[in-house]
Residue, then its C-alpha position, 0 to 999 in steps of 0.5 A: x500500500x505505501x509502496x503504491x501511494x510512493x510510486x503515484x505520488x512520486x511524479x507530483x513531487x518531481x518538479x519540487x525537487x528539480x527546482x530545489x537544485x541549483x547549478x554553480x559553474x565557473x572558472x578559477x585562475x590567478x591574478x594573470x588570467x591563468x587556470x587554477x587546477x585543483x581550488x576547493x570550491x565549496x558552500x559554506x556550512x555545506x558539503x556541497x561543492x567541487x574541485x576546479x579541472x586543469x583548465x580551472x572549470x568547475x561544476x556543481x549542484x546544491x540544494x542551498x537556496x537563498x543569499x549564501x558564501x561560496x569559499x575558495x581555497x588553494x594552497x599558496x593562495x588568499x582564500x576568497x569569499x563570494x555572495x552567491x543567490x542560490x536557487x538559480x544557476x550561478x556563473x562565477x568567475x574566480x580569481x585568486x590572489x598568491x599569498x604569503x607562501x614561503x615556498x612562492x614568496x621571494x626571501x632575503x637570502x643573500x649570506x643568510x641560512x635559517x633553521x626554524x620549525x616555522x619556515x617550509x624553506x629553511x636548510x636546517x631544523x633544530x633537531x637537525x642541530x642536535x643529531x648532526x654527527x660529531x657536533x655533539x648537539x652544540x649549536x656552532x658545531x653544527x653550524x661548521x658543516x654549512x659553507x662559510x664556516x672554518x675548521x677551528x678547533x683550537x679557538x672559540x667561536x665561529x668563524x666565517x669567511x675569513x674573520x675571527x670568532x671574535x668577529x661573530x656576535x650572538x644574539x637571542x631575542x635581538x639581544x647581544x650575547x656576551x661570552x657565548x661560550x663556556x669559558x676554556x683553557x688555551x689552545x683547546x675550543x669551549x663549547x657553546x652554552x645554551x641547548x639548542x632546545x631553548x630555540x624555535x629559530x636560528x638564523x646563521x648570516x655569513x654575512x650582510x646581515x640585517x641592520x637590526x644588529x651591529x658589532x659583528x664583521x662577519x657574521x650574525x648567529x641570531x637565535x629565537x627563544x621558543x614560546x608556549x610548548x604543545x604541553x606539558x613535559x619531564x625529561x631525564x637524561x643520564x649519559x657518561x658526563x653526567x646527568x640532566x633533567x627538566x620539566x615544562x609546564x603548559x597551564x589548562x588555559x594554554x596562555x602560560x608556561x613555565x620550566x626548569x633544567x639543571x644539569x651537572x657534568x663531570x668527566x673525571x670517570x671518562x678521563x680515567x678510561x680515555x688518556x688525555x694529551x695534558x693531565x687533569x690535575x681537576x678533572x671538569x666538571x661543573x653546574x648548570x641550569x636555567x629557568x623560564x616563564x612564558x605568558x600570552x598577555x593578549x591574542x597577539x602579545x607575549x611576555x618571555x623570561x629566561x634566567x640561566x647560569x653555570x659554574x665550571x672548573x678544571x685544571x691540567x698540568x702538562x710538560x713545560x715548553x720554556x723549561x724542559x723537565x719541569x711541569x706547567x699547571x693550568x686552573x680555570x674556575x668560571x662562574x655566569x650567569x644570564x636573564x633575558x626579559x622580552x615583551x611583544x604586543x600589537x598596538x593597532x593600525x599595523x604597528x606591532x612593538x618589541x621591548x627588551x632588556x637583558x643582563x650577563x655577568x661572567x667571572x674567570x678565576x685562572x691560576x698558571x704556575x710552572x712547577x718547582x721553577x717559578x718562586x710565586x704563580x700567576x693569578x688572573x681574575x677577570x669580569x665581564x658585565x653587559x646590561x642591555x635595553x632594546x625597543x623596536x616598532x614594526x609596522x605592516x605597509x600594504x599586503x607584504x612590506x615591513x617597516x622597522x625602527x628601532x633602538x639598543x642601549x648597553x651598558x658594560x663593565x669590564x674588569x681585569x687584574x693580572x696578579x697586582x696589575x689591574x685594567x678595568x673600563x665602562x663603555x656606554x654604547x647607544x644604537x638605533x635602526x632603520x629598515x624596511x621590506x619592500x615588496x615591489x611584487x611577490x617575486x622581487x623584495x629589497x632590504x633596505x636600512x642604515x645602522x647608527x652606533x655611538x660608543x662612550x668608551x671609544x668617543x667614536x660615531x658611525x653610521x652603517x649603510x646596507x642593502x639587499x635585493x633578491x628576485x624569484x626566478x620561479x616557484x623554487x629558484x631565486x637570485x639574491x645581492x646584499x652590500x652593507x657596512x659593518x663597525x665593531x669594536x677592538x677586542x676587550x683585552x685591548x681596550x682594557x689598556x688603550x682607550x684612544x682606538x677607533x672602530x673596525x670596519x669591513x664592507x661586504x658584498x655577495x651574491x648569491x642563488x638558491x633554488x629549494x623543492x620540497x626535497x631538495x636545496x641548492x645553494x651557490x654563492x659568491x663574495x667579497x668582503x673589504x677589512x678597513x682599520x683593523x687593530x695592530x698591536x705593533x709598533x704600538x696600539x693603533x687602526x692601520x691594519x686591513x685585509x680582504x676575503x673573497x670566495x666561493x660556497x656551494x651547498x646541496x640538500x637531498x632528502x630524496x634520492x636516498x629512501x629514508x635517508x637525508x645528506x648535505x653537501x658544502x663546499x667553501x673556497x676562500x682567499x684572505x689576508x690581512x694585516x693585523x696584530x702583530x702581523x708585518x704584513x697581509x698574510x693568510x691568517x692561522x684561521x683560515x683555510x683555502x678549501x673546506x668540504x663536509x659531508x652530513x649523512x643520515x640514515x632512518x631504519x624504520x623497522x629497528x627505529x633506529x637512526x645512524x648519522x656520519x659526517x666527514x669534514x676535509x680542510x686543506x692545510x692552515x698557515x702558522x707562525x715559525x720564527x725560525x723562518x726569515x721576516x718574508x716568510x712568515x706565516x708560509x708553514x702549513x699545518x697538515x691537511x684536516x680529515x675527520x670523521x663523526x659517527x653517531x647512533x640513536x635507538x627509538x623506543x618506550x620505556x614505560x610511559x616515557x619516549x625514550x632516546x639512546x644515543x652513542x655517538x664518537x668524534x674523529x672514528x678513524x684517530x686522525x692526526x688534527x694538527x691546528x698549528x704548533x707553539x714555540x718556546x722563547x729560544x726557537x729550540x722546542x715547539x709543541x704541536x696544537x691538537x685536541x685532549x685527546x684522538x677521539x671523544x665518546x659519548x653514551x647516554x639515555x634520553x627520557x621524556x614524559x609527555x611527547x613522544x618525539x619519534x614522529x617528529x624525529x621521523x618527519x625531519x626526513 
C-alpha cells in the first residue's frame, strides 16, 4: 500500500525537487588570467561543492537556496569569499590572489641560512642541530658543516669567511650575547652554552646581515627563544658526563608556561678510561641550569623570561715548553650567569612593538704556575658585565612590506687584574635602526636600512649603510645581492689598556642563488668582503691594519634520492689576508683555510627505529707562525691537511610511559692526526704541536621524556 501511494505520488513531487537544485559553474585562475587546477570550491556550512579541472572549470549542484558564501581555497593562495543567490544557476568567475607562501614568496637570502620549525624553506631544523654527527648537539658545531664556516678547533667561536670568532656576535631575542661560550683553557675550543632546545629559530648570516644588529664583521648567529610548548613535559637524561633533567609546564588555559633544567657534568670517570694529551690535575666538571616563564598577555602579545647560569672548573698540568723537565699547571674556575626579559604586543593600525632588556655577568678565576721553577704563580681574575635595553616598532605597509625602527642601549663593565696589575673600563654604547621590506611584487623584495652606533668608551660615531635585493626566478629558484657596512669594536683585552682606538670596519658584498623543492636545496654563492682599520698591536696600539676575503660556497640538500635517508653537501673556497696584530704584513691568517668540504649523512631504519648519522669534514692545510723562518716568510708553514670523521647512533623506543632516546655517538672514528698549528718556546729550540685532549671523544647516554613522544617528529625531519 505505501509502496503504491510512493510510486503515484512520486511524479507530483518531481518538479519540487528539480527546482530545489541549483547549478554553480565557473572558472578559477590567478591574478594573470591563468587556470587554477585543483581550488576547493565549496558552500559554506555545506558539503556541497567541487574541485576546479586543469583548465580551472568547475561544476556543481546544491540544494542551498537563498543569499549564501561560496569559499575558495588553494594552497599558496588568499582564500576568497563570494555572495552567491542560490536557487538559480550561478556563473562565477574566480580569481585568486598568491599569498604569503614561503615556498612562492621571494626571501632575503643573500649570506643568510635559517633553521626554524616555522619556515617550509629553511636548510636546517633544530633537531637537525642536535643529531648532526660529531657536533655533539652544540649549536656552532653544527653550524661548521654549512659553507662559510672554518675548521677551528683550537679557538672559540665561529668563524666565517675569513674573520675571527671574535668577529661573530650572538644574539637571542635581538639581544647581544656576551661570552657565548663556556669559558676554556688555551689552545683547546669551549663549547657553546645554551641547548639548542631553548630555540624555535636560528638564523646563521655569513654575512650582510640585517641592520637590526651591529658589532659583528662577519657574521650574525641570531637565535629565537621558543614560546608556549604543545604541553606539558619531564625529561631525564643520564649519559657518561653526567646527568640532566627538566620539566615544562603548559597551564589548562594554554596562555602560560613555565620550566626548569639543571644539569651537572663531570668527566673525571671518562678521563680515567680515555688518556688525555695534558693531565687533569681537576678533572671538569661543573653546574648548570636555567629557568623560564612564558605568558600570552593578549591574542597577539607575549611576555618571555629566561634566567640561566653555570659554574665550571678544571685544571691540567702538562710538560713545560720554556723549561724542559719541569711541569706547567693550568686552573680555570668560571662562574655566569644570564636573564633575558622580552615583551611583544600589537598596538593597532599595523604597528606591532618589541621591548627588551637583558643582563650577563661572567667571572674567570685562572691560576698558571710552572712547577718547582717559578718562586710565586700567576693569578688572573677577570669580569665581564653587559646590561642591555632594546625597543623596536614594526609596522605592516600594504599586503607584504615591513617597516622597522628601532633602538639598543648597553651598558658594560669590564674588569681585569693580572696578579697586582689591574685594567678595568665602562663603555656606554647607544644604537638605533632603520629598515624596511619592500615588496615591489611577490617575486622581487629589497632590504633596505642604515645602522647608527655611538660608543662612550671609544668617543667614536658611525653610521652603517646596507642593502639587499633578491628576485624569484620561479616557484623554487631565486637570485639574491646584499652590500652593507659593518663597525665593531677592538677586542676587550685591548681596550682594557688603550682607550684612544677607533672602530673596525669591513664592507661586504655577495651574491648569491638558491633554488629549494620540497626535497631538495641548492645553494651557490659568491663574495667579497673589504677589512678597513683593523687593530695592530705593533709598533704600538693603533687602526692601520686591513685585509680582504673573497670566495666561493656551494651547498646541496637531498632528502630524496636516498629512501629514508637525508645528506648535505658544502663546499667553501676562500682567499684572505690581512694585516693585523702583530702581523708585518697581509698574510693568510692561522684561521683560515683555502678549501673546506663536509659531508652530513643520515640514515632512518624504520623497522629497528633506529637512526645512524656520519659526517666527514676535509680542510686543506692552515698557515702558522715559525720564527725560525726569515721576516718574508712568515706565516708560509702549513699545518697538515684536516680529515675527520663523526659517527653517531640513536635507538627509538618506550620505556614505560616515557619516549625514550639512546644515543652513542664518537668524534674523529678513524684517530686522525688534527694538527691546528704548533707553539714555540722563547729560544726557537722546542715547539709543541696544537691538537685536541685527546684522538677521539665518546659519548653514551639515555634520553627520557614524559609527555611527547618525539619519534614522529624525529621521523618527519626526513
Amino acid at each position: 500500500m505505501f509502496k503504491t501511494c510512493f510510486l503515484f505520488l512520486l511524479p507530483a513531487f518531481v518538479p519540487m525537487l528539480l527546482q530545489a537544485q541549483s547549478a554553480v559553474s565557473g572558472k578559477v585562475t590567478d591574478a594573470r588570467k591563468k587556470p587554477l587546477a585543483g581550488v576547493n570550491i565549496s558552500v559554506k556550512g555545506s558539503y556541497d561543492g567541487a574541485t576546479s579541472a586543469a583548465d580551472g572549470t568547475f561544476k556543481f549542484t546544491t540544494s542551498v537556496q537563498g543569499e549564501r558564501i561560496i569559499t575558495a581555497s588553494l594552497s599558496g593562495y588568499q582564500s576568497i569569499e563570494i555572495k552567491a543567490e542560490l536557487g538559480t544557476p550561478q556563473q562565477l568567475h574566480i580569481v585568486l590572489r598568491e599569498t604569503v607562501n614561503e615556498l612562492k614568496m621571494v626571501t632575503i637570502s643573500a649570506g643568510s641560512f635559517e633553521a626554524s620549525d616555522e619556515k617550509k624553506n629553511t636548510v636546517l631544523k633544530p633537531l637537525d642541530i642536535v643529531t648532526t654527527a660529531g657536533a655533539g648537539a652544540d649549536i656552532v658545531s653544527a653550524l661548521k658543516t654549512l659553507p662559510g664556516a672554518q675548521q677551528v678547533g683550537e679557538k672559540e667561536g665561529l668563524f666565517v669567511r675569513g674573520g675571527t670568532g671574535y668577529e661573530t656576535q650572538t644574539f637571542i631575542d635581538g639581544m647581544m650575547v656576551r661570552n657565548p661560550f663556556y669559558s676554556g683553557m688555551p689552545d683547546y675550543a669551549a663549547r657553546g652554552r645554551f641547548s639548542p632546545f631553548l630555540f624555535k629559530g636560528t638564523t646563521f648570516s655569513s654575512g650582510g646581515y640585517s641592520a637590526q644588529y651591529g658589532q659583528g664583521l662577519s657574521s650574525a648567529l641570531v637565535l629565537e627563544s621558543i614560546d608556549l610548548p604543545e604541553r606539558s613535559s619531564f625529561s631525564l637524561g643520564i649519559g657518561s658526563v653526567g646527568p640532566n633533567a627538566g620539566v615544562d609546564v603548559l597551564t589548562k588555559d594554554k596562555k602560560k608556561a613555565y620550566g626548569i633544567e639543571a644539569g651537572y657534568f663531570n668527566l673525571s670517570p671518562y678521563f680515567k678510561l680515555v688518556k688525555q694529551s695534558q693531565q687533569p690535575t681537576t678533572s671538569p666538571q661543573g653546574m648548570d641550569g636555567s629557568a623560564n616563564y612564558r605568558m600570552k598577555t593578549s591574542r597577539t602579545g607575549m611576555l618571555k623570561v629566561f634566567v640561566s647560569g653555570s659554574w665550571n672548573r678544571f685544571g691540567f698540568k702538562g710538560e713545560s715548553l720554556e723549561y724542559p723537565g719541569y711541569k706547567e699547571d693550568f686552573e680555570l674556575e668560571n662562574n655566569y650567569a644570564y636573564t633575558n626579559i622580552t615583551y611583544k604586543e600589537s598596538l593597532g593600525n599595523g604597528w606591532r612593538m618589541n621591548l627588551g632588556t637583558s643582563y650577563s655577568t661572567n667571572r674567570d678565576r685562572i691560576y698558571m704556575d710552572t712547577v718547582g721553577k717559578n718562586p710565586s704563580p700567576t693569578h688572573v681574575k677577570n669580569r665581564q658585565d653587559l646590561s642591555q635595553l632594546r625597543f623596536v616598532l614594526t609596522k605592516g605597509l600594504g599586503r607584504y612590506s615591513v617597516l622597522r625602527v628601532g633602538s639598543e642601549y648597553q651598558y658594560a663593565d669590564e674588569r681585569s687584574a693580572f696578579n697586582t696589575l689591574q685594567a678595568n673600563y665602562v663603555d656606554n654604547y647607544i644604537a638605533g635602526f632603520v629598515e624596511g621590506d619592500i615588496y615591489f611584487t611577490p617575486r622581487f623584495v629589497g632590504r633596505l636600512g642604515t645602522r647608527y652606533e655611538y660608543t662612550s668608551l671609544l668617543r667614536q660615531a658611525n653610521l652603517a649603510p646596507r642593502a639587499s635585493l633578491a628576485y624569484k626566478l620561479d616557484d623554487k629558484g631565486q637570485i639574491a645581492f646584499a652590500y652593507g657596512e659593518f663597525y665593531q669594536k677592538p677586542e676587550p683585552q685591548y681596550l682594557r689598556f688603550d682607550h684612544n682606538l677607533d672602530f673596525m670596519r669591513a664592507t661586504h658584498y655577495i651574491a648569491s642563488y638558491q633554488r629549494i623543492a620540497q626535497f631538495h636545496t641548492l645553494r651557490a654563492e659568491i663574495f667579497y668582503k673589504k677589512y678597513h682599520d683593523l687593530l695592530k698591536t705593533v709598533p704600538g696600539y693603533s687602526n692601520n691594519g686591513t685585509g680582504y676575503a673573497k670566495g666561493l660556497e656551494l651547498f646541496w640538500r637531498d632528502k630524496k634520492t636516498i629512501r629514508n635517508a637525508d645528506y648535505w653537501i658544502s663546499y667553501s673556497y676562500l682567499d684572505t689576508k690581512r694585516d693585523y696584530l702583530n702581523y708585518p704584513y697581509e698574510v693568510q691568517p692561522d684561521f683560515a683555510a683555502n678549501h673546506t668540504a663536509t659531508l652530513v649523512y643520515k640514515h632512518f631504519i624504520s623497522t629497528l627505529q633506529l637512526n645512524l648519522g656520519a659526517t666527514y669534514t676535509f680542510a686543506t692545510g692552515r698557515p702558522y707562525y715559525n720564527p725560525n723562518r726569515p721576516a718574508d716568510e712568515f706565516m708560509k708553514d702549513r699545518t697538515r691537511t684536516l680529515n675527520t670523521l663523526g659517527f653517531s647512533t640513536s635507538y627509538l623506543t618506550t620505556v614505560g610511559k616515557a619516549f625514550t632516546v639512546f644515543v652513542f655517538s664518537i668524534t674523529n672514528v678513524l684517530g686522525n692526526d688534527q694538527e691546528y698549528g704548533f707553539r714555540y718556546s722563547s729560544d726557537k729550540l722546542r715547539r709543541n704541536m696544537i691538537g685536541p685532549m685527546a684522538p677521539r671523544f665518546f659519548y653514551i647516554g639515555m634520553f627520557m621524556s614524559f609527555g611527547i613522544d618525539r619519534r614522529q617528529e624525529t621521523i618527519d625531519r626526513l
